[in-house]
C-alpha positions in Angstrom: 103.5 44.3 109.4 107.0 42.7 108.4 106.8 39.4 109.2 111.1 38.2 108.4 113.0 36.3 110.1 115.3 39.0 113.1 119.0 38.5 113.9 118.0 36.4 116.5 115.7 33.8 114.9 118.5 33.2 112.0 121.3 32.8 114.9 118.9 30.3 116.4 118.6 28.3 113.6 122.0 28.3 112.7 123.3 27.5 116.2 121.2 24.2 115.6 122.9 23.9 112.4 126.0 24.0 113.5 125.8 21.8 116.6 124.7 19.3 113.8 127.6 19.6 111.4 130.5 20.4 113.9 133.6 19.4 111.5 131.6 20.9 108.4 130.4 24.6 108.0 126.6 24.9 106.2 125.5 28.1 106.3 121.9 28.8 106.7 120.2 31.4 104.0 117.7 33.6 104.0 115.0 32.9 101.1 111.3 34.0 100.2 109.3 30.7 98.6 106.5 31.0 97.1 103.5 29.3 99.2 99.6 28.6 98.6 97.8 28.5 101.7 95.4 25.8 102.8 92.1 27.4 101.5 93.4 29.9 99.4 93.4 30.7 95.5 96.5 32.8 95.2 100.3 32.3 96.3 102.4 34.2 98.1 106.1 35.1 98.9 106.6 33.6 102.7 110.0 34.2 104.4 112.0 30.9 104.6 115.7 29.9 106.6 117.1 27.1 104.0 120.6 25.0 104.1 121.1 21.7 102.5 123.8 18.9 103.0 124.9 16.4 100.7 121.2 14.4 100.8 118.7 17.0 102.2 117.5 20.6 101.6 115.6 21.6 104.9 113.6 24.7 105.3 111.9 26.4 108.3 109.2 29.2 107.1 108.0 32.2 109.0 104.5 32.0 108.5 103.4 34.5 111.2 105.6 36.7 114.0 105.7 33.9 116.6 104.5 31.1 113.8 106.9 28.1 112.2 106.5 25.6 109.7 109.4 23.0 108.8 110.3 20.2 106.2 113.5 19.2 104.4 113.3 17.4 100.9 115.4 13.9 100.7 117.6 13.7 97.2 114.7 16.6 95.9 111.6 14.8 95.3 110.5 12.8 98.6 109.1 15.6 101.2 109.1 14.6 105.1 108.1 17.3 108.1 108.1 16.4 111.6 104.1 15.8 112.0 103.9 19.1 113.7 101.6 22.0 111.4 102.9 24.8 113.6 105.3 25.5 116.0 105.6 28.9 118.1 109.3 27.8 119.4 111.5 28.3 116.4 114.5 26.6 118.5 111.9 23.5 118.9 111.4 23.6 115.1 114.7 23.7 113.9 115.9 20.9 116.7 112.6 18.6 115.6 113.8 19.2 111.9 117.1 17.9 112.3 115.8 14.9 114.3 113.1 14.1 111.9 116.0 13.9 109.4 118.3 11.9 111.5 115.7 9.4 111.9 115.1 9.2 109.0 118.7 8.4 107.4 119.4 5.9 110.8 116.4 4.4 109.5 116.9 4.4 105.8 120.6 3.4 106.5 119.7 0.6 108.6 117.4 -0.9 106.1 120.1 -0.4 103.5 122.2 -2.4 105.1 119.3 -5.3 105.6 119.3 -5.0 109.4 117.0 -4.1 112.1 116.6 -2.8 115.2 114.9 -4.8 118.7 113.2 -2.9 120.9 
């Protein structure tokens, strides 16, 4: 049993992509990366959606026919997913991903600039 991402899944994903980057067009690829398991010895090939911007590579894997995981990689070395293992709602992945990341660079920006935010 194939387990790839269909039409639909990858239009999802890039509609969520594109509602983030209106004035910019980042396309969203198809990719298989190599994966170990939790509990297992040996790796395998898992099907992946990736697209980076300037800062951030994100991914969403297919781990299963109704099964997501996602992350994105900050400047290629710091790793960040949204606290969620799996999710079965592949438009609430991608739209948690791109949150997660927003938050993130609000966040890291803010601090940058030596300022914080009251609650």
């Amino acid at each position: 049993m194939s387990i790839d991402f269909t039409e639909l899944e990858i239009k999802t994903i890039q509609s969520a992509v594109d509602r983030r980057w209106r004035k910019e067009k980042i396309e969203a690829n198809l990719a298989n990366i190599e994966i170990t398991k939790e509990g297992e010895d040996e790796s395998t090939f898992t099907p992946a959606v990736v697209w980076e911007d300037e800062n951030s590579t994100f991914i969403i894997l297919k781990i299963g026919v109704f099964s997501y995981k996602s992350f994105f990689y900050y400047l290629t070395d710091q790793r960040f997913d949204t606290g969620v293992p799996e999710y079965n709602d592949l438009y609430e992945c991608a739209n948690k991903l791109l949150k997660v990341q927003a938050d993130f660079m609000l966040s890291k920006n803010i601090k940058d600039l030596g300022l914080h935010i009251q609650k």
